[in-house]
N, C-alpha and C positions, 0 to 999 in steps of 0.2 A: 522645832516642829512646824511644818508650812500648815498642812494639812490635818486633820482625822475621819478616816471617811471609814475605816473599815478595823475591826480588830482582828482580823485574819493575817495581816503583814503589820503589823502591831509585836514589833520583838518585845524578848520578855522584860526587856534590862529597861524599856523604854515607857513599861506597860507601870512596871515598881517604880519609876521616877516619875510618872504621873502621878501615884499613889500617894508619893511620899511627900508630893507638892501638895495633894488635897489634904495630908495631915497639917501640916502648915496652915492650910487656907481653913481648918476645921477648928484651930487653935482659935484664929481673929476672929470667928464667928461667935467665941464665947466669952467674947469682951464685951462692956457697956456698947460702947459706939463699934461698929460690925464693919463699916467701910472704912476704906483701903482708898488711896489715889493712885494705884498703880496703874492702871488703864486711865486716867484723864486725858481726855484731849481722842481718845478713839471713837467712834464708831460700830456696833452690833446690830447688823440687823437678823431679826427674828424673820425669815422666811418660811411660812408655813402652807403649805400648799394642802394639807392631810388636819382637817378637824384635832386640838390638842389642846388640853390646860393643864395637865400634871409638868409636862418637858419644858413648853413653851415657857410657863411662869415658872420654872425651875432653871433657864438658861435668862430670863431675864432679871430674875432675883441676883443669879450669880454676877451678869453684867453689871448690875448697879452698883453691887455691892464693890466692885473694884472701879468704880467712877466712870465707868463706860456711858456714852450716851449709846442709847440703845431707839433703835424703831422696830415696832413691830406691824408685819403686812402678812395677809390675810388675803387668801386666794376669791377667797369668796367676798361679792361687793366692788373686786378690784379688777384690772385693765386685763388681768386673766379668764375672769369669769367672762372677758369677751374676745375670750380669744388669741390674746396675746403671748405669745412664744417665749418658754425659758429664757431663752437669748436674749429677747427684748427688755425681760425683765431683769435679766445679769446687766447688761449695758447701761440701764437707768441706773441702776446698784452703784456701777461703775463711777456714772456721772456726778453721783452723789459722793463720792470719796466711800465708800463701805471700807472698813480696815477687817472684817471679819463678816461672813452669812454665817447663820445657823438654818441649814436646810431641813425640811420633811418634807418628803416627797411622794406622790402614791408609786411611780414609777423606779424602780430596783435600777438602780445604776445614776442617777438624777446627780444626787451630791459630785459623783467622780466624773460625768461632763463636766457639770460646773466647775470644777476645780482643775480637769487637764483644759480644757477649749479656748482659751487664752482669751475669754470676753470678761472677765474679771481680773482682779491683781490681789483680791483680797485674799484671805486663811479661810478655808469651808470645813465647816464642822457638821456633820451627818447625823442629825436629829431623828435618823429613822427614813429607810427609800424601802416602798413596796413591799416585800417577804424579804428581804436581801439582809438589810444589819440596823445596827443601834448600837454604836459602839459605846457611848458615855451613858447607857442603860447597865452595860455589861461591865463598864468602870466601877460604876459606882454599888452594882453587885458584888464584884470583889472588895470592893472596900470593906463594904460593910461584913464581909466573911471574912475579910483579913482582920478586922477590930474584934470579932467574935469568939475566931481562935486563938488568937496573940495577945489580945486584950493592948496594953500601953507599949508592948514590946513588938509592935507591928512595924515598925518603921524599917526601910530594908528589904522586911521578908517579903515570899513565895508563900502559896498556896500546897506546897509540897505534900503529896501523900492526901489532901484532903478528900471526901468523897461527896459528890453534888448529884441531887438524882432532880432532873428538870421535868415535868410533869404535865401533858396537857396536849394544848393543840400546836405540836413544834411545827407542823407542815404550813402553814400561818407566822407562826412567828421571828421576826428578827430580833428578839430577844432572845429566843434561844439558838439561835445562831454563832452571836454576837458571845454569847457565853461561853459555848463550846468551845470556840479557840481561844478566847483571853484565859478561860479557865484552865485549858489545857495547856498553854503557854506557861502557865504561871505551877503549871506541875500539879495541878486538881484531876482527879480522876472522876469521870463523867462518865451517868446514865442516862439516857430518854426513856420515858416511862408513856406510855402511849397505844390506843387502840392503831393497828397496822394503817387506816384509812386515814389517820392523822399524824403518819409518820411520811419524810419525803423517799421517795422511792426507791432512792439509790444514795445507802449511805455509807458503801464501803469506804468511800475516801472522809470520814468523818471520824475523830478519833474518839469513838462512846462507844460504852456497851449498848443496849437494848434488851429492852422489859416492856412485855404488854400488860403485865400485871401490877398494881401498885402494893399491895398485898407481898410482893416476892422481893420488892424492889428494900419499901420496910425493914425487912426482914434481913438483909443485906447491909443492914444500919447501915446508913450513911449520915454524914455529917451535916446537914444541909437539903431540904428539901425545897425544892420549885416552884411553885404553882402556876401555872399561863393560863392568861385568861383565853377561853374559848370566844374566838374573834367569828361570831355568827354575822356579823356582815362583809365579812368575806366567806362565806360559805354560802353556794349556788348548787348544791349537791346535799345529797347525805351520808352523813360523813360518820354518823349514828342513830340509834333508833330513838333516840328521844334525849331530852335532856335529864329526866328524870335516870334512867339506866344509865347515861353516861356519869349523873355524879354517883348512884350507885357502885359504879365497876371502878373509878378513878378519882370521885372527887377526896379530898382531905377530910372526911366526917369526925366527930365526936371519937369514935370508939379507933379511927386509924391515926388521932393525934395521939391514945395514951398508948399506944403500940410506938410509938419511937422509943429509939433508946432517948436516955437519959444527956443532956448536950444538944441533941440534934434540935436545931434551927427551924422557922418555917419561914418561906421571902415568896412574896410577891411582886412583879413589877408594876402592877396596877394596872387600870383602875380592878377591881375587884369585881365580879359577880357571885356575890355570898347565894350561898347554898345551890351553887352548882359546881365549881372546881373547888370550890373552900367552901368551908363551914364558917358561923361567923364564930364559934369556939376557938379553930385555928386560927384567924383572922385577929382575933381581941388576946389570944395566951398571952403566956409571958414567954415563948417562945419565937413568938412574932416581930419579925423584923421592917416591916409593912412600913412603919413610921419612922423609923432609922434611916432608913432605904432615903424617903424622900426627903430628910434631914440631909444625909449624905450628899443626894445629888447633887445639893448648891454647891457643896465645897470641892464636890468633883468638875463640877461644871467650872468653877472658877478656876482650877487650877489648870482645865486644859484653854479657857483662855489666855490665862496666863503665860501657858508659854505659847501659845496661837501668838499672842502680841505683845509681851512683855520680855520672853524670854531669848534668848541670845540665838543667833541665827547662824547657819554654817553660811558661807561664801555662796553655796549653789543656790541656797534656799533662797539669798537674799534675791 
């Protein structure tokens, strides 16, 4: 693997062998001593151009833990905030030996300049660009539904047949982007659940159903519910008439957690704003995966460094 910028060209055989690395790296984490020397002697730098502490300290957890020396830089405060150019700041990356970036970025497409424009030599891994993706968001969602449905017998499998109803503000999200095709890759069948003004406009090329009702979506047991958080800072419109009716019509309340079937899952990607897309009912059950989730991330995050810089490389990649 040179790259991970997107989980849309993310084949499925490639999607289960990341998976099956983060069982491995999930294993080491539940030994006394948690690090690994496999990464010694490289390189991480944290590039965060997009305000983050759940990803950011989730990809530097994962670095450490495999003996990465890791830097983290911060748009803000730094040679950006005055102006200085991707490029400039790829080139310095460069000067410095970077053996991997992990990018966020506000602008959709960000990670995959830096990674075709030939001003770096490093591995770019896509921590999130604009509305566009979040690919190791959308890893470590499956992970965590793959250990849910398979329990210890996860290793291997596909999400086959399972049923995901993602819920919320998708027109904002590259989380749920990101999911829709890993998920669907991986053989899950996919809902968006969603008032029309918070769905993207055109999503015949998208392979989900659509439900504007949560209520109908329930009802339709699925495996696995969603919840996205409503990103009101990027919202310059109205997109609903209030917050209060919006968790009314969609959010996850008390009375529409004991309407799941029996199995069904609740995930968040975080952070949370309790009692407007979720309840903190949903939020604290025993159906909540909330805390899994960010457990997971490290071991997913390590394993796509892993083979970012550990793992065996084709001739082209090299």
């Amino acid at each position: 693997m040179r790259h991970l910028l997107d989980t849309r060209t993310l084949a499925r055989d490639d999607a289960i062998a990341i998976l099956d690395v983060a069982e491995d790296m999930a294993a080491t984490q539940e030994r006394e001593v948690k690090k690994l020397p496999t990464l010694r002697g490289k390189t991480v730098v944290n590039l965060f151009f997009e305000d983050s502490t759940r990803t950011r300290i989730s990809f530097e957890a994962a670095a450490k833990r495999l003996s990465a020396d890791v830097i983290n830089f911060s748009a803000k405060g730094s040679s950006v905030s005055k102006g200085e150019s991707l490029q400039d700041t790829a080139q310095t990356l460069q000067a410095m030996a970077a053996d991997a970036v992990v990018i966020r970025h506000g602008a959709s497409g960000a990670p995959h300049t830096l990674a075709t424009s030939g001003w770096i030599s490093a591995g770019v891994v896509n921590a999130g660009d604009g509305t566009h993706e979040h690919p190791t968001q959308a890893l470590l969602d499956a992970f965590t539904l793959r250990r849910r449905v398979h329990g210890a017998a996860s290793r291997g499998r596909d999400l086959d047949g399972v049923r995901v109803a993602i819920v919320g503000d998708i027109l904002h999200s590259r989380v749920a982007r990101s999911n829709v095709w890993l998920l669907t890759a991986l053989g899950a069948h996919v809902t968006l659940v969603a008032p029309p003004t918070l769905l993207p406009q055109d999503l015949s090329r998208w392979p989900v159903a659509v439900r504007y009702s949560l209520d109908e979506a329930i009802a339709e047991r699925p495996d696995a519910v969603m919840m996205l958080r409503i990103q009101l800072e990027r919202m310059n419109a109205a997109y609903f008439p209030s917050e209060r009716e919006y968790s009314r019509q969609w959010g996850l309340d008390p009375v529409r957690l004991a309407a799941l079937p029996d199995g069904t899952i609740v995930m968040h990607p975080g952070p949370m704003n309790r009692g407007l897309e979720i309840s903190a009912a949903a939020a604290d059950s025993p159906r909540s995966t909330v805390l899994e989730q960010v457990t997971n991330g490290v071991s997913v995050r390590m394993a796509v460094l892993y083979l970012l810089l550990a793992g065996e490389r084709t001739e082209e990649e090299r």
